[in-house]
C-alpha positions as CSV (number, residue, x, y, z in Angstrom):
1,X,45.4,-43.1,-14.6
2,X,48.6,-44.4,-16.1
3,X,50.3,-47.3,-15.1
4,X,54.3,-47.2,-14.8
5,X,55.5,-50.6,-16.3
6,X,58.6,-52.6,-16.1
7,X,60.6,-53.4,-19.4
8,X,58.5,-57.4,-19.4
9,X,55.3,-54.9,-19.1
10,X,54.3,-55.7,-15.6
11,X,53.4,-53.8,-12.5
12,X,54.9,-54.5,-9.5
13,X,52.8,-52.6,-7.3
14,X,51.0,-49.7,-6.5
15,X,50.6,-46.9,-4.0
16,X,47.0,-45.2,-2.7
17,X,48.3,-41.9,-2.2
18,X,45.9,-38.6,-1.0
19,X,47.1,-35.0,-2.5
20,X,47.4,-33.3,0.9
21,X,47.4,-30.2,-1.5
22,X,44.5,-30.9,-4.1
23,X,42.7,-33.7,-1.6
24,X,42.6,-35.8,-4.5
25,X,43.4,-39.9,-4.0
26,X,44.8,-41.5,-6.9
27,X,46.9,-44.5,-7.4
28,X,50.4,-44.4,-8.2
29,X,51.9,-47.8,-9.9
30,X,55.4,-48.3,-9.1
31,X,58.0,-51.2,-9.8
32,X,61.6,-51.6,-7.2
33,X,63.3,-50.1,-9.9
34,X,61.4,-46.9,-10.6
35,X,61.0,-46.5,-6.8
36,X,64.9,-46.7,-6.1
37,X,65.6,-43.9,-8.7
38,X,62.7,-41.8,-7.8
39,X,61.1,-42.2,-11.1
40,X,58.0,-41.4,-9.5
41,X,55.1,-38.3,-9.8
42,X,56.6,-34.9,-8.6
43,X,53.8,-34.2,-6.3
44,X,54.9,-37.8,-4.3
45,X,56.9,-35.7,-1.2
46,X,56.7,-36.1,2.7
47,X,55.1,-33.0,2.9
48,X,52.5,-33.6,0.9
49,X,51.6,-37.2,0.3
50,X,49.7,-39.4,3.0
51,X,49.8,-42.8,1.7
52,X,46.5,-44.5,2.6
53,X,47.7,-48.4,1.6
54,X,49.7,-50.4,-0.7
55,X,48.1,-52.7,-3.1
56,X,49.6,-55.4,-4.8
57,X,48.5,-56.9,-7.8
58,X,46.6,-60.5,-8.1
59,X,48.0,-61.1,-11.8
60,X,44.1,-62.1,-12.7
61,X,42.3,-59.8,-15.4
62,X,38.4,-59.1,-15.3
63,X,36.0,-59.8,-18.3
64,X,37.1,-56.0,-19.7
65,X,41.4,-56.6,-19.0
66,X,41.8,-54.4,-16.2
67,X,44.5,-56.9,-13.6
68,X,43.0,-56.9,-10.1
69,X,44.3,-55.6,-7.5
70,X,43.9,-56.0,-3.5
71,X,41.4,-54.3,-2.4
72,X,39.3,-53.6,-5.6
73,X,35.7,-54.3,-5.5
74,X,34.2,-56.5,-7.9
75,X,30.4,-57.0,-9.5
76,X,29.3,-59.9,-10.7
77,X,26.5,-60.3,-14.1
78,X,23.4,-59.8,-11.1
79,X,25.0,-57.5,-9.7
80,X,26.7,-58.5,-6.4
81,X,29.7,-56.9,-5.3
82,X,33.2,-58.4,-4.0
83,X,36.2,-56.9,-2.6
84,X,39.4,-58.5,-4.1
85,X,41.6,-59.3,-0.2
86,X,44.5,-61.6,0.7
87,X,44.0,-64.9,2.9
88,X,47.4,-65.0,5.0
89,X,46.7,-68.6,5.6
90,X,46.1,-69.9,2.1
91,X,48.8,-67.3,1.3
92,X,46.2,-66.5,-1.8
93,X,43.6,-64.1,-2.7
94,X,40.0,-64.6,-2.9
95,X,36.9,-63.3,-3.6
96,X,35.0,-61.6,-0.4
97,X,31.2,-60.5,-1.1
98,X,29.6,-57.3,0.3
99,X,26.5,-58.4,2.3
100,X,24.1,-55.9,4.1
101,X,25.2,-56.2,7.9
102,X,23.4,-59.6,9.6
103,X,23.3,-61.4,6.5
104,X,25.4,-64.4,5.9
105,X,27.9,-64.2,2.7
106,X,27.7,-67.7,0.6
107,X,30.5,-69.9,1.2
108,X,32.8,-70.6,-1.7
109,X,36.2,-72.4,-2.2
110,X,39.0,-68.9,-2.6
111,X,40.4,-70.6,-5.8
112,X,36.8,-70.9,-7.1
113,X,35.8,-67.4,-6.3
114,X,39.1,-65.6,-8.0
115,X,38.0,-67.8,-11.1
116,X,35.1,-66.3,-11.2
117,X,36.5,-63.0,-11.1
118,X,37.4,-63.6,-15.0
119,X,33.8,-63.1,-15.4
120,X,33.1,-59.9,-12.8
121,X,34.0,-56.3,-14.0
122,X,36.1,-54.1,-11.5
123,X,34.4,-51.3,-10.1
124,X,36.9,-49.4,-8.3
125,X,39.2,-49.8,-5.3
126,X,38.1,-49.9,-1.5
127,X,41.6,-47.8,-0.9
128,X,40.2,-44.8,-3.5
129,X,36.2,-45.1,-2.7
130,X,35.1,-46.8,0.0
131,X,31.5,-46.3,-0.4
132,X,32.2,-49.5,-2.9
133,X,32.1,-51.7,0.4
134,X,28.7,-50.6,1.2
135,X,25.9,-53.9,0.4
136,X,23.8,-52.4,-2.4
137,X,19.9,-53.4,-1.5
């Protein structure tokens, strides 16, 4: 996948589109500008493009460089998984682990948790995949 940049090399934010056509999901990274010209991948039309959610970008980088996104799940060095999501009321994201159902998730501060996402790897995108959100055993 290719990012579309601005001219400071930064990514506004990004579309989780599904190819009526193909049934193929893929994400299409857009900035205002390039989305008021209609700089923007052919195959984008009404007819043919259901748009499954807009992520935005949390400006934080994993241990390999990829930038976060909302909704992108996360795995920590043992192996747990966390899906990047937005806390309206702290107007911030944070960290959110995958438990099996009826287990309790460990507490921890959101501006701790997105530090520690410096040290996770991104695994995908709950938009694109969302078998990601199911607790591994």
């Amino acid at each position: 996948m290719q990012g579309a940049k601005t001219s400071n090399n930064q990514i506004r934010f990004a579309w989780v589109c599904r190819n009526i056509r193909f049934n193929e999901i893929s994400r299409v990274e857009l900035t205002d500008e390039m989305l008021l010209k209609g700089d923007y991948p052919s195959w984008i039309t009404r007819d043919n493009c259901e748009v499954l959610g807009k992520i935005l970008p949390t400006g934080i980088r994993d241990k390999n460089g990829r930038e976060a996104y909302h909704k992108d799940v996360t795995e920590d060095a043992q192996g747990q998984r966390y899906v990047v999501k937005w806390h309206e009321d702290a107007a911030s994201f944070y960290l959110s682990p995958i438990v099996p159902k009826g287990k309790m998730p460990s507490a921890c501060h959101p501006i701790v948790m997105l530090l520690a996402l410096m040290e996770h790897t991104i695994v995908g995108n709950a938009l694109e995949n969302p078998g990601l959100l199911e607790a591994m055993q």
